[in-house]
Every structure is written in structure tokens, then in C-alpha cells.
C-alpha positions in Angstrom: 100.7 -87.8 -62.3 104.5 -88.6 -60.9 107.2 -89.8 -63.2 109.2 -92.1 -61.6 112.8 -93.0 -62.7 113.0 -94.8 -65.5 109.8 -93.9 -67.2 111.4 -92.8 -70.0 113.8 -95.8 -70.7 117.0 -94.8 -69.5 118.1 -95.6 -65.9 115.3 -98.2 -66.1 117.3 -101.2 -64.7 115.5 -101.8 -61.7 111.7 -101.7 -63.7 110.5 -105.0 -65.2 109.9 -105.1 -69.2 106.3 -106.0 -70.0 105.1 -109.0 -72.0 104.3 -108.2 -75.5 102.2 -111.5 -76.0 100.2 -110.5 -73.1 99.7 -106.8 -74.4 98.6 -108.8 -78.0 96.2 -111.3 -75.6 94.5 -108.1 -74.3 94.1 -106.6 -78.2 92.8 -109.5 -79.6 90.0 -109.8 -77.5 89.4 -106.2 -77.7 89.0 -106.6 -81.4 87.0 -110.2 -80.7 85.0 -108.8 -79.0 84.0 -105.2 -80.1 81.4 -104.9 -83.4 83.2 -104.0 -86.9 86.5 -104.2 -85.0 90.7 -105.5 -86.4 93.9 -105.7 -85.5 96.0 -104.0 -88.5 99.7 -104.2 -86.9 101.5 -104.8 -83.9 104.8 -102.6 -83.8 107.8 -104.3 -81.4 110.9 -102.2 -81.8 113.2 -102.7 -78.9 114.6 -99.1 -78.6 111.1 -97.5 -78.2 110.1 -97.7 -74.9 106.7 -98.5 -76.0 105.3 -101.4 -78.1 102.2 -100.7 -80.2 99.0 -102.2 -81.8 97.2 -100.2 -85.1 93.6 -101.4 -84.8 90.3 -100.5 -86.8 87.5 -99.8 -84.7 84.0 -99.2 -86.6 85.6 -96.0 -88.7 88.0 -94.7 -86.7 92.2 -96.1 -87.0 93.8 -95.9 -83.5 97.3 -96.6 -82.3 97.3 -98.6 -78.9 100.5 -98.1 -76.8 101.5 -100.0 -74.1 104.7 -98.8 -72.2 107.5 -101.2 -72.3 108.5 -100.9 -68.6 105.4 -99.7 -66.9 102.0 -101.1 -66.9 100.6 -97.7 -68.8 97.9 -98.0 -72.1 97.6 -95.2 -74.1 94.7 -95.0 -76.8 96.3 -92.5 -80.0 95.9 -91.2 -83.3 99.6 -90.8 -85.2 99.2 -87.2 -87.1 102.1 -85.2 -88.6 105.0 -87.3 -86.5 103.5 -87.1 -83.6 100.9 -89.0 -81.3 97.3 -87.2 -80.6 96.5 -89.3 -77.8 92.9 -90.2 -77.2 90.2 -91.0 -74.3 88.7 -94.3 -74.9 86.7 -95.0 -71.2 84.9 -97.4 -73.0 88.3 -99.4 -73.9 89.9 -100.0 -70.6 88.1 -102.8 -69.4 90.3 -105.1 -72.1 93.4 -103.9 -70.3 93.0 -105.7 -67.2 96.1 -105.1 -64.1 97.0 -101.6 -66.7 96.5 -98.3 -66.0 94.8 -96.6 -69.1 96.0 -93.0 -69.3 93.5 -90.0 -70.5 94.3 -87.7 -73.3 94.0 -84.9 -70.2 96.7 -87.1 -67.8 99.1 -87.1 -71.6 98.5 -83.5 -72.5 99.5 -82.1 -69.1 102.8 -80.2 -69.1 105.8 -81.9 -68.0 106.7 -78.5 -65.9 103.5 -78.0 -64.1 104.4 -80.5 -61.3 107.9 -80.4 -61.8 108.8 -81.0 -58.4 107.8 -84.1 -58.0 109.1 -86.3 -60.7 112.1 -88.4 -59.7 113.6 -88.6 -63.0 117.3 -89.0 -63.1 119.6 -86.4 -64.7 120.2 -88.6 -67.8 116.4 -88.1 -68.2 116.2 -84.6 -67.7 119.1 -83.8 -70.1 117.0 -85.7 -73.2 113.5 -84.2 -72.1 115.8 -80.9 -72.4 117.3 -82.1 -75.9 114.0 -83.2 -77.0 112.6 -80.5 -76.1 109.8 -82.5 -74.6 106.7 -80.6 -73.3 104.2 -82.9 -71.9 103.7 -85.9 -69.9 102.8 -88.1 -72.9 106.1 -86.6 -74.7 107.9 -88.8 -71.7 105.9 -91.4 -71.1 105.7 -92.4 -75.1 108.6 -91.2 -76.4 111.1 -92.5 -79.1 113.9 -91.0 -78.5 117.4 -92.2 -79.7 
């Protein structure tokens, strides 16, 4: 998978933010519509650069990201401040026009393809700071 410019929230000017009531449309009917299924918590803070939805699915508590400025799902478990993202296949079909992103895609390291991600400077230096290892360490990150 490429990163483009942007992905990680800085030099994002020229990507469009996503809707939030649309990302809680597509969560609500997940948990409609799935047995022994609820929404917990929908997380909206402005300077991650991805809003988020705790549901309860049967007995299992997942996180649900949605990228702010891409049109990327994540499925996650939070453990020891960090995400342990997830494959849910069976999920994706309540994220309609978003690309649903496998625990594999997440995991992979940030260097292996190195060459071609356009991230700007700006990004490199925090992925540097952060010290930032995978994919899903850009793609989802909170960085200040």
C-alpha cells in the first residue's frame, strides 16, 4: 500500500475531511443489524487524524477507526497504548464507498516499500520522532 501526502495529517490541505455523521450512519446499522451487537462510544477529537467508534460485538470490544481525511476503516483492539488492529472480512460490507484495511496491510513495515510513499518531509521528520514502524503507526496515529 502507497502513502500518499497527507495521510498522516500534516500537509493534508488539498484532502477532504470525512463526515463523522456518516461514519456513525454506517455503525449504527452495523450494530442494528448484527446479533448481540452496541455502540459503546464514539470518539471525535479534532487533532487525531482519525475518529473512532467502541462497539460490543457478541463478546468481543473492538475500536472502529475511520481516517479523518481518507476514506480508510480500520477494525482494532486498544492494548497497552497502542492499537492491535484486527481482520473483520465479515464487517466491511457496513462500510459502503470505504476501503477496510487488514490487520496484514496495518502491520506491514513503513520501510519495506519505502520508495514509494509521497509523504512530505514534515511527515517523515514525525514518523522519524515517533519513531513509527508500520503502516498502521501512519495511517492511525495521534501524534501531537
Amino acid at each position: 500500500m502507497r502513502l500518499t501526502k497527507g495521510i498522516s495529517g500534516f500537509d493534508s490541505d488539498h484532502l477532504i475531511e470525512q463526515d463523522m455523521r456518516s461514519f456513525q450512519s454506517m455503525v449504527y446499522h452495523l450494530v442494528t443489524s448484527e446479533q448481540r451487537a452496541k455502540a459503546l462510544q464514539f470518539i471525535d477529537q479534532p487533532h487525531f487524524v482519525y475518529m473512532q467508534a467502541m462497539i460490543q460485538l457478541e463478546d468481543e470490544r473492538l475500536t472502529i477507526l475511520h481516517h479523518r481525511l481518507m476514506p480508510y476503516i480500520a477494525f482494532a483492539k486498544f492494548d497497552e497504548d497502542r492499537f492491535r488492529f484486527l481482520t473483520k472480512d465479515h464487517l466491511h460490507k457496513y462500510f459502503p464507498m470505504r476501503k477496510c484495511l487488514t490487520a496484514e496491510t496495518l502491520n506491514t513495515l513503513l520501510t519495506r516499500d519505502k520508495e514509494l510513499h509521497s509523504l512530505s518531509e514534515v511527515e517523515w521528520k514525525y514518523i522519524s520522532h515517533f519513531d513509527s514502524k508500520t503502516l498502521g503507526d501512519v495511517i492511525f496515529n495521534y501524534w501531537d
